[in-house]
TIMI-2910 file (N, C-alpha, C, CB; in pm, 1 decimal, decimal comma, always signed):
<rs>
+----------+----------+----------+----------+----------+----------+----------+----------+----------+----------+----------+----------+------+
!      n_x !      n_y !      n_z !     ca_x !     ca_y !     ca_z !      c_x !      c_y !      c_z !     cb_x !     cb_y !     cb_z ! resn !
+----------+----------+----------+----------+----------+----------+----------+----------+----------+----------+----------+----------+------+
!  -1160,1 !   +203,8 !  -1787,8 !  -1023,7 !   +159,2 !  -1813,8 !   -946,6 !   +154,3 !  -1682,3 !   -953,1 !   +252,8 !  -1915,9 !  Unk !
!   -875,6 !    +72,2 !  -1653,8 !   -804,3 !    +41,3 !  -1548,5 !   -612,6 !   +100,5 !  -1572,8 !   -835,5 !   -136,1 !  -1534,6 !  Unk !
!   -625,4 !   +205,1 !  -1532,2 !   -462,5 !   +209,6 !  -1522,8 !   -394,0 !   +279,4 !  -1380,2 !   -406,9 !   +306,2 !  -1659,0 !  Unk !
!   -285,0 !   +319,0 !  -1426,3 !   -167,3 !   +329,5 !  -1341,4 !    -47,9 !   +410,0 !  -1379,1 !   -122,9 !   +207,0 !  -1320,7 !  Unk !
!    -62,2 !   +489,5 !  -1243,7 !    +38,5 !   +644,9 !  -1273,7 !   +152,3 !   +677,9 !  -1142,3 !    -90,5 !   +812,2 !  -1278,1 !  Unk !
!   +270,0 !   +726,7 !  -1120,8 !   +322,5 !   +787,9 !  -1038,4 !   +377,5 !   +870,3 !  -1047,8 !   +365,6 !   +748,7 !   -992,0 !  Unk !
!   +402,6 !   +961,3 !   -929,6 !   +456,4 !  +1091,1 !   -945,1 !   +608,2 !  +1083,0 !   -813,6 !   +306,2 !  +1224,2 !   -907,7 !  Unk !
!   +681,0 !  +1122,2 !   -858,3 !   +796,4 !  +1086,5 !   -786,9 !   +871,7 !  +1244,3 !   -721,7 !   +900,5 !   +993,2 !   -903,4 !  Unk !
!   +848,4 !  +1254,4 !   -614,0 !   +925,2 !  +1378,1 !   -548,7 !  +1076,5 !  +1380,3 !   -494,3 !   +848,7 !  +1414,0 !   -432,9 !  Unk !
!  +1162,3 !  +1475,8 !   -518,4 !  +1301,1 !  +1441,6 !   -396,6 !  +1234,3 !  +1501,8 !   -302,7 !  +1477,4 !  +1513,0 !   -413,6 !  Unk !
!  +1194,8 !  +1506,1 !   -199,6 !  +1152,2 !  +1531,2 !   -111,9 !  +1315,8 !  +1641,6 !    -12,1 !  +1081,3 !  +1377,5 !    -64,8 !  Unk !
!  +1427,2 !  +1555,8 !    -45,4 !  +1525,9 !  +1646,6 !    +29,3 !  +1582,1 !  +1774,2 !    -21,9 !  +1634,0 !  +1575,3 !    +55,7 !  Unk !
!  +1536,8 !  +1794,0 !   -180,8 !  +1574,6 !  +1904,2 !   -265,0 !  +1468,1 !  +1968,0 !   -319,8 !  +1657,5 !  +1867,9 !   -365,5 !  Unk !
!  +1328,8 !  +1909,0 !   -294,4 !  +1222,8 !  +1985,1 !   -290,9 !  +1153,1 !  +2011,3 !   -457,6 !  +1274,6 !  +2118,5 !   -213,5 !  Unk !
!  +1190,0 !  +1905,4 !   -506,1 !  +1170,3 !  +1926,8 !   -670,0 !  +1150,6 !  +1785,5 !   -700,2 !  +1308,5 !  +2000,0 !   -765,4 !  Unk !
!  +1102,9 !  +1770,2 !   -827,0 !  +1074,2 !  +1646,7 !   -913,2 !  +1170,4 !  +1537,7 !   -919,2 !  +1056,3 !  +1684,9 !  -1046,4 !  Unk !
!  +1148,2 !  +1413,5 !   -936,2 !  +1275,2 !  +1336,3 !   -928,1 !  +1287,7 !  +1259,8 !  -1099,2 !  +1260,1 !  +1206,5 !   -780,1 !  Unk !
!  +1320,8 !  +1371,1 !  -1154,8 !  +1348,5 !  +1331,3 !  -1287,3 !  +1383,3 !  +1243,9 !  -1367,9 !  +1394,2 !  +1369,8 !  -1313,1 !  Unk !
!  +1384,0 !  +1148,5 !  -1402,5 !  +1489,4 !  +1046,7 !  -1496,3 !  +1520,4 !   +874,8 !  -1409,2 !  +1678,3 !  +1152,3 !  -1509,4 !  Unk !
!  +1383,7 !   +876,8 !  -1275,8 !  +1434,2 !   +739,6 !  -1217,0 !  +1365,7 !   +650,9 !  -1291,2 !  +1410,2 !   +711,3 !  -1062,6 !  Unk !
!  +1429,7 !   +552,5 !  -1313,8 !  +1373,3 !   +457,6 !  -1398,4 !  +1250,8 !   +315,0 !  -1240,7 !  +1565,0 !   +368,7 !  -1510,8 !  Unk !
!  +1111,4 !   +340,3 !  -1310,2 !  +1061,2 !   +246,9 !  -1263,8 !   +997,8 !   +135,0 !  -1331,5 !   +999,9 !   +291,2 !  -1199,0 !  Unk !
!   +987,2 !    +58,1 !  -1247,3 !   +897,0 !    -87,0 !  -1291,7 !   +761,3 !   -143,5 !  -1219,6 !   +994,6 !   -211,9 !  -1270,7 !  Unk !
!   +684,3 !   -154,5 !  -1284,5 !   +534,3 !   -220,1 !  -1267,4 !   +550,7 !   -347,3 !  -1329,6 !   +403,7 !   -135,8 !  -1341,6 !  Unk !
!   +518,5 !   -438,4 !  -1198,4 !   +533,3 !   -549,2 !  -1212,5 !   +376,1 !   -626,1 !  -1187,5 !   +649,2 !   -581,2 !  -1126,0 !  Unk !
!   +310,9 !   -687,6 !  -1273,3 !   +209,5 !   -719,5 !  -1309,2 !   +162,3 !   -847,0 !  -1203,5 !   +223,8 !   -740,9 !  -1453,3 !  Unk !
!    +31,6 !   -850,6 !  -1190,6 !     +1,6 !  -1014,8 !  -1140,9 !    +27,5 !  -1105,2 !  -1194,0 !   -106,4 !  -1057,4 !  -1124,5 !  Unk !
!    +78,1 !  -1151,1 !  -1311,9 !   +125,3 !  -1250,2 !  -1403,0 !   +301,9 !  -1276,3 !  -1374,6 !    +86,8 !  -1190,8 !  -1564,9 !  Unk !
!   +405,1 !  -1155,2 !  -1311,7 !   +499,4 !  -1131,9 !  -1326,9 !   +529,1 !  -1087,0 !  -1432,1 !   +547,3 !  -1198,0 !  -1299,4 !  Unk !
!   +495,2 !  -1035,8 !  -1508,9 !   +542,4 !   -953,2 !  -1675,2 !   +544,2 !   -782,8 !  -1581,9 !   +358,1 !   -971,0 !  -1866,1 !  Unk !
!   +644,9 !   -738,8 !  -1656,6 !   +691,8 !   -588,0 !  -1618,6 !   +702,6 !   -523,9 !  -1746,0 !   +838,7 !   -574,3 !  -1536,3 !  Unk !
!   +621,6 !   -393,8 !  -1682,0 !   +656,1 !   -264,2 !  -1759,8 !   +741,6 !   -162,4 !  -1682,6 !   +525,1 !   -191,3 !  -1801,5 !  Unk !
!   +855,6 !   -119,3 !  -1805,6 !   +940,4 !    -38,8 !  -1734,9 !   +916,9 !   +116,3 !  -1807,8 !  +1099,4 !   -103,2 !  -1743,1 !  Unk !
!   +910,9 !   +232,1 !  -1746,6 !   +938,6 !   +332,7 !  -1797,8 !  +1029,9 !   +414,8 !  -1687,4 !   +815,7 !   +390,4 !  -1846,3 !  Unk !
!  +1049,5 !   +576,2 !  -1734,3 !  +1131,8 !   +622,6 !  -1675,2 !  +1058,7 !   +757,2 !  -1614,1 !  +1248,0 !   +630,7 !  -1759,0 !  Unk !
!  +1081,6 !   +882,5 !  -1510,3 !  +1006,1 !   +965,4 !  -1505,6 !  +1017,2 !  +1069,3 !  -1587,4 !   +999,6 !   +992,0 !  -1407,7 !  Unk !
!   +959,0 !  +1181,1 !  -1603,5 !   +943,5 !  +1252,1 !  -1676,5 !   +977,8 !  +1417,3 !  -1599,6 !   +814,0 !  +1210,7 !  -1730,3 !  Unk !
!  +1067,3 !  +1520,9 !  -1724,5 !  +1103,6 !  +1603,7 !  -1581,4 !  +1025,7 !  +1676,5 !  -1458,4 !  +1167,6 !  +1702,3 !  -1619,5 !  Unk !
!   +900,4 !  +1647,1 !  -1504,4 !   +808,3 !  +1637,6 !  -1353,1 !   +791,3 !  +1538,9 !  -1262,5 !   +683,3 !  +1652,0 !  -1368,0 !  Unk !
!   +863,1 !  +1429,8 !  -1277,4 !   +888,4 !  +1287,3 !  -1169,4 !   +764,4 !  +1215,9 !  -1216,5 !   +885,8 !  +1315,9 !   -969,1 !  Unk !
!   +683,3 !  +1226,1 !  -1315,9 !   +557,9 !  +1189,4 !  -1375,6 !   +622,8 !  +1045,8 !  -1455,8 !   +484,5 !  +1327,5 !  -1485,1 !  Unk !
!   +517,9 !   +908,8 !  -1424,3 !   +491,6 !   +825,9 !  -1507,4 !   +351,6 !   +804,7 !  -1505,3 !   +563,5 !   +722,1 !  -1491,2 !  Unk !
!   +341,9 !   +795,0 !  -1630,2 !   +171,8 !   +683,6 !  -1672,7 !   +227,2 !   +593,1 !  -1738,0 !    +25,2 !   +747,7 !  -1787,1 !  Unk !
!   +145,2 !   +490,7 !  -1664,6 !   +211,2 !   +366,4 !  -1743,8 !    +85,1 !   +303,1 !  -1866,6 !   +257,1 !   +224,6 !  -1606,8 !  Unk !
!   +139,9 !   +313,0 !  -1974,2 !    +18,5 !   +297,4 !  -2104,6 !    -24,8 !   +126,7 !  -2103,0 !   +102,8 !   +346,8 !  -2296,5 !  Unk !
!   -133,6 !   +185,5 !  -2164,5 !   -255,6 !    +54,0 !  -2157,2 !   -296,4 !    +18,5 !  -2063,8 !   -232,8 !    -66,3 !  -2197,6 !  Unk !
!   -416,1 !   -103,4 !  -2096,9 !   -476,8 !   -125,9 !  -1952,5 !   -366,3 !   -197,6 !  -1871,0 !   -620,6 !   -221,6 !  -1954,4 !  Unk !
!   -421,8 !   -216,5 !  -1730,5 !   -365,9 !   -348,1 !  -1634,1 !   -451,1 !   -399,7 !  -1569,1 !   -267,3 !   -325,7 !  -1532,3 !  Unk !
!   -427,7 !   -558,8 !  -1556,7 !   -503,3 !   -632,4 !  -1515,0 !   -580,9 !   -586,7 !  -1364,8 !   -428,8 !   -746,3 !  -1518,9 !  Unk !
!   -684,0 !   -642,9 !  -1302,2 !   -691,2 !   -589,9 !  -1163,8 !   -533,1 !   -730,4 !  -1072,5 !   -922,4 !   -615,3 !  -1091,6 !  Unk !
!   -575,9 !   -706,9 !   -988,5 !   -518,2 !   -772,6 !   -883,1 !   -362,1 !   -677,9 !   -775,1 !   -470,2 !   -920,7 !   -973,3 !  Unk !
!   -281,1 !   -826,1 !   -737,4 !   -198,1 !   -734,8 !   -708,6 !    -59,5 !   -703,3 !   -819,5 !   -161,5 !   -776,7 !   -573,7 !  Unk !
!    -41,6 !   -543,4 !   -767,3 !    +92,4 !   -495,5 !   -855,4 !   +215,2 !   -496,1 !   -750,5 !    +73,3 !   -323,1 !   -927,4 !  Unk !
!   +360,9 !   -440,9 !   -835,5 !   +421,7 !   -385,8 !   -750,6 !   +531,6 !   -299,8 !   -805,7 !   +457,0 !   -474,8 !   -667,8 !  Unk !
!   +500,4 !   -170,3 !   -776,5 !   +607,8 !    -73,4 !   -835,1 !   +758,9 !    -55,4 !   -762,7 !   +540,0 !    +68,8 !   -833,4 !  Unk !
!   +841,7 !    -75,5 !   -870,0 !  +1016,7 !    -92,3 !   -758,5 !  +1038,6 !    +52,3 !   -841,6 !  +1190,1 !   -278,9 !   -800,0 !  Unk !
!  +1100,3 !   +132,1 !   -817,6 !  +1198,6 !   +288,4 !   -842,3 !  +1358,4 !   +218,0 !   -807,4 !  +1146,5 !   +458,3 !   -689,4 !  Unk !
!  +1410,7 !   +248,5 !   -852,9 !  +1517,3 !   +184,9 !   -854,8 !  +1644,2 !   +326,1 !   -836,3 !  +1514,6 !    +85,3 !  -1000,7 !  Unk !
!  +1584,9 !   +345,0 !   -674,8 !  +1644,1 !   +463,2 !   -603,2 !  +1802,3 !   +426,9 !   -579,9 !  +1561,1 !   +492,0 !   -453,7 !  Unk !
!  +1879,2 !   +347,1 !   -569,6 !  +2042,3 !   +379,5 !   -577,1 !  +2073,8 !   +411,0 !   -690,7 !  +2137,9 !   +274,3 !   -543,9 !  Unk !
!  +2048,2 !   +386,5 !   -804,6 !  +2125,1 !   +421,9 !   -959,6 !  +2091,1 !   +569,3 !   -956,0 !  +2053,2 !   +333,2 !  -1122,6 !  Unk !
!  +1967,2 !   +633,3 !   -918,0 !  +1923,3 !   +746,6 !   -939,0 !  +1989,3 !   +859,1 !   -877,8 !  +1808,5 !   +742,5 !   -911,6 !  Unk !
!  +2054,5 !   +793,5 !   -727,3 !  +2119,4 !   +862,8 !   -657,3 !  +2250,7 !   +865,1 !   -680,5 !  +2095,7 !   +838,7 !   -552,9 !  Unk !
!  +2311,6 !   +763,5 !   -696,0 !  +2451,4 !   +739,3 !   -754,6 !  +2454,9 !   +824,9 !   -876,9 !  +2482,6 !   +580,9 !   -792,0 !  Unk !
!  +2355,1 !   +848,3 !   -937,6 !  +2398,0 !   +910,4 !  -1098,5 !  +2447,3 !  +1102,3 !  -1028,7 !  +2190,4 !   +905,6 !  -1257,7 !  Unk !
!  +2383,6 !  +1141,0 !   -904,9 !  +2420,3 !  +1274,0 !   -900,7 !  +2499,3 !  +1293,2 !   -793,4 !  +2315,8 !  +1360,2 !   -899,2 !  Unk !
!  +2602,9 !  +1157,7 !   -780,2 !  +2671,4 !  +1119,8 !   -645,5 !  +2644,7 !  +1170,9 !   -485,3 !  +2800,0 !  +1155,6 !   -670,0 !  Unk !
!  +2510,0 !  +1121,5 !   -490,5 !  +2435,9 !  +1102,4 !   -363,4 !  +2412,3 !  +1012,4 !   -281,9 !  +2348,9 !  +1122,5 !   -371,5 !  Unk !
!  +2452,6 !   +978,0 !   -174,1 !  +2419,9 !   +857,5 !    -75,2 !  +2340,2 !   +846,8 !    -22,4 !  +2475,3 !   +830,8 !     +6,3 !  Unk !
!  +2266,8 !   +678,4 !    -56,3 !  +2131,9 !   +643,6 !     -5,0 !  +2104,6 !   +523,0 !    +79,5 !  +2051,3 !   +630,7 !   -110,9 !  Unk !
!  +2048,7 !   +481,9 !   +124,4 !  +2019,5 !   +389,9 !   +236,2 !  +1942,5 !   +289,3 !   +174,0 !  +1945,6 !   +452,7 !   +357,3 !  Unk !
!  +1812,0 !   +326,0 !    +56,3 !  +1769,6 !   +249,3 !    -16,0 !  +1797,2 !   +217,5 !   -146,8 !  +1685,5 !   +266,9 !     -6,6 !  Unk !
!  +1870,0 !    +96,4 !   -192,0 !  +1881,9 !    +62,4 !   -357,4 !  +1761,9 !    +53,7 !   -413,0 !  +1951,0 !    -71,8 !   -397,0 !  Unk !
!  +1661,5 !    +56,0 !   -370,1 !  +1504,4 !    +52,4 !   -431,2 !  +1454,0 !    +82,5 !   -297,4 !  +1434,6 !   -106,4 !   -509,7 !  Unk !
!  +1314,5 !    +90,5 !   -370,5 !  +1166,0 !    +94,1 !   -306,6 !  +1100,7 !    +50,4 !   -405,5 !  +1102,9 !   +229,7 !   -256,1 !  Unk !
!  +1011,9 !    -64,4 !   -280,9 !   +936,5 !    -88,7 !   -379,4 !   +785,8 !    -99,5 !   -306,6 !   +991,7 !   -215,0 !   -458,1 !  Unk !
!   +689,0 !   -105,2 !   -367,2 !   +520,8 !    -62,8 !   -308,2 !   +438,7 !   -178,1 !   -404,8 !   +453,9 !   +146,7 !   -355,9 !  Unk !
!   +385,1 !   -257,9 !   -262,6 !   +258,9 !   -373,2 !   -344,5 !   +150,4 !   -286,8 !   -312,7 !   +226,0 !   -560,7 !   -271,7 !  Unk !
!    +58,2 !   -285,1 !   -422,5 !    -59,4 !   -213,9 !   -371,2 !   -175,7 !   -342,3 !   -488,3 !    -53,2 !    +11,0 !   -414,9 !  Unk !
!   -241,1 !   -294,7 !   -475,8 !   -439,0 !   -396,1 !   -521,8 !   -506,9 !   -299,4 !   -642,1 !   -611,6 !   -385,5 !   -331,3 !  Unk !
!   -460,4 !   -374,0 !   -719,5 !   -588,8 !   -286,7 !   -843,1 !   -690,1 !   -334,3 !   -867,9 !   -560,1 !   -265,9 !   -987,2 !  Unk !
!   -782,4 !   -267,4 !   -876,8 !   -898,9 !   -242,9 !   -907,0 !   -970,4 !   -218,4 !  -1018,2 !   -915,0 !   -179,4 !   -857,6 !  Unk !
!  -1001,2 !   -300,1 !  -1117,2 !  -1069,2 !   -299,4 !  -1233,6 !  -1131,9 !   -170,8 !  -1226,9 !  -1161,1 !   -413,7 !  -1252,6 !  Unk !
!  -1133,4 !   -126,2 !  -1400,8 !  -1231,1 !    -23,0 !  -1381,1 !  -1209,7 !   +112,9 !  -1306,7 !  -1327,2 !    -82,7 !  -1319,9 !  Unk !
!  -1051,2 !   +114,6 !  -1220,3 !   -996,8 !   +217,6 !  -1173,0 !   -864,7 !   +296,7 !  -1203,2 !   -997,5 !   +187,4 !  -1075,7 !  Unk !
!   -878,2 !   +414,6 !  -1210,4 !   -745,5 !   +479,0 !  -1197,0 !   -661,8 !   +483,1 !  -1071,5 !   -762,2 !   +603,7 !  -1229,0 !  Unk !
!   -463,1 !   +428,4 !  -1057,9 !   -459,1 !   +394,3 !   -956,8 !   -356,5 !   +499,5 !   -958,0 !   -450,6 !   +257,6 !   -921,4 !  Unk !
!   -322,0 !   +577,2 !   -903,5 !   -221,3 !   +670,1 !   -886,4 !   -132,7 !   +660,6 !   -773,3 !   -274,2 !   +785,6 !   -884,3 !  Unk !
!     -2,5 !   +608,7 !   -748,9 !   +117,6 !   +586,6 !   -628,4 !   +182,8 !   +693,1 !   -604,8 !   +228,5 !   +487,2 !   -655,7 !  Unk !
!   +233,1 !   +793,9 !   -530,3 !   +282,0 !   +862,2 !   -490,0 !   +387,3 !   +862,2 !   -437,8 !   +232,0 !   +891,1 !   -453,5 !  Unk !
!   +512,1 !   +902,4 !   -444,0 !   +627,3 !   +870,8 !   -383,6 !   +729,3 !   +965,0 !   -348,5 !   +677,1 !   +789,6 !   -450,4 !  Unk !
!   +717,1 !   +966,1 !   -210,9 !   +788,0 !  +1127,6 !   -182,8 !   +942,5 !  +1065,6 !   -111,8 !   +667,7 !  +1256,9 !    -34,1 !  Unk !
!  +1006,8 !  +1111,2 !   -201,4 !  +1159,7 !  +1033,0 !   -174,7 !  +1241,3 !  +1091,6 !   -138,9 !  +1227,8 !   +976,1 !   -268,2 !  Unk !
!  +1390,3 !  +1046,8 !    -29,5 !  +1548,3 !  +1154,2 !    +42,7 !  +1599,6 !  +1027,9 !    +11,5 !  +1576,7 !  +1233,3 !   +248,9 !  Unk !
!  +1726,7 !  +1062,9 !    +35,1 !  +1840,6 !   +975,9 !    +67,5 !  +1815,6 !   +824,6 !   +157,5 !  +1936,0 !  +1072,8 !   +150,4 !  Unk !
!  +1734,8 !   +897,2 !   +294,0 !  +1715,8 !   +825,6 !   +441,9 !  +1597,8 !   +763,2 !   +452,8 !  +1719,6 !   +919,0 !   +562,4 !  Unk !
!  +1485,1 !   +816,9 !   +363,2 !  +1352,0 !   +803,4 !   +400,7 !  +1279,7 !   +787,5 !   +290,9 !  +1303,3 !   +905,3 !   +474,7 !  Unk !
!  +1180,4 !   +768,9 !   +291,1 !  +1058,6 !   +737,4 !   +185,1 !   +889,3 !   +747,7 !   +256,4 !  +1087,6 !   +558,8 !   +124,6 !  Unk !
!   +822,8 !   +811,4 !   +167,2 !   +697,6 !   +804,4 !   +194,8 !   +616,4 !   +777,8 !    +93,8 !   +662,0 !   +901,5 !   +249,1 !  Unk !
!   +472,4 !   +677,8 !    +70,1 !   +419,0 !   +683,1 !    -15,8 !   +264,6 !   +667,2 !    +14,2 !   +479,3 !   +608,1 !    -90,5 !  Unk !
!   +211,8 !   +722,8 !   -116,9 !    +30,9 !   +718,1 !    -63,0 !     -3,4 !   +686,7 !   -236,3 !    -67,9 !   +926,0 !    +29,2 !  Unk !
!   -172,5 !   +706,1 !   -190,5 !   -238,7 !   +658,7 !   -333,8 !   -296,4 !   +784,2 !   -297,2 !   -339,9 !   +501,6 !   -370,6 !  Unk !
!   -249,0 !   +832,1 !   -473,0 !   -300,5 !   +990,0 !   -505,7 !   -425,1 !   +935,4 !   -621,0 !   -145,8 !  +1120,0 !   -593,1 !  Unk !
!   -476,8 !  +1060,3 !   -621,8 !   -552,2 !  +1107,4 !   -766,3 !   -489,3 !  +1126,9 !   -875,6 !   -615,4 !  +1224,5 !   -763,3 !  Unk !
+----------+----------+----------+----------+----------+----------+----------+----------+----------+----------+----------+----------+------+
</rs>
């Protein structure tokens, strides 16, 4: 089965980034949206096609909601799926900065 998961960190408060709403945007352009979970956890259900994706977090609303100032209104990450694989994005997030990798 081919899917797709992220885990979302504040990286400046050192804890989970709870409640950001993201989107997986498909090779077709069709999007799935969910939100994180209070461990910064999404799986996104069912399969997905291989090719390319692209996950946006939609980091100003998230920050604005706990009146925090940010530099990025999103992030967003193209990455290549892989049939037949589990793809896990990682996203270690501040105000200023962003980092991301492909986890397990």
């Amino acid at each position: 089965m081919t899917t797709v998961s992220t885990h979302v960190l504040d990286a400046a408060l050192g804890r989970p980034a709870a409640g950001l709403a993201v989107i997986l945007i498909l090779p077709d352009d069709s999007a799935r949206t969910a939100t994180t979970d209070s461990d910064g956890r999404v799986r996104f259900e069912g399969e997905v096609p291989p090719g390319p994706h692209t996950l946006t977090f939609t980091t100003g609303p998230w920050f604005a909601e706990q009146d925090r100032e940010t530099f990025f209104p999103e992030v967003s990450v193209g990455f290549t799926v892989t049939a037949g694989e589990h793809h896990h994005v990682a996203l270690l997030l501040s105000p200023f900065s962003y980092t991301t990798y492909r986890g397990s």
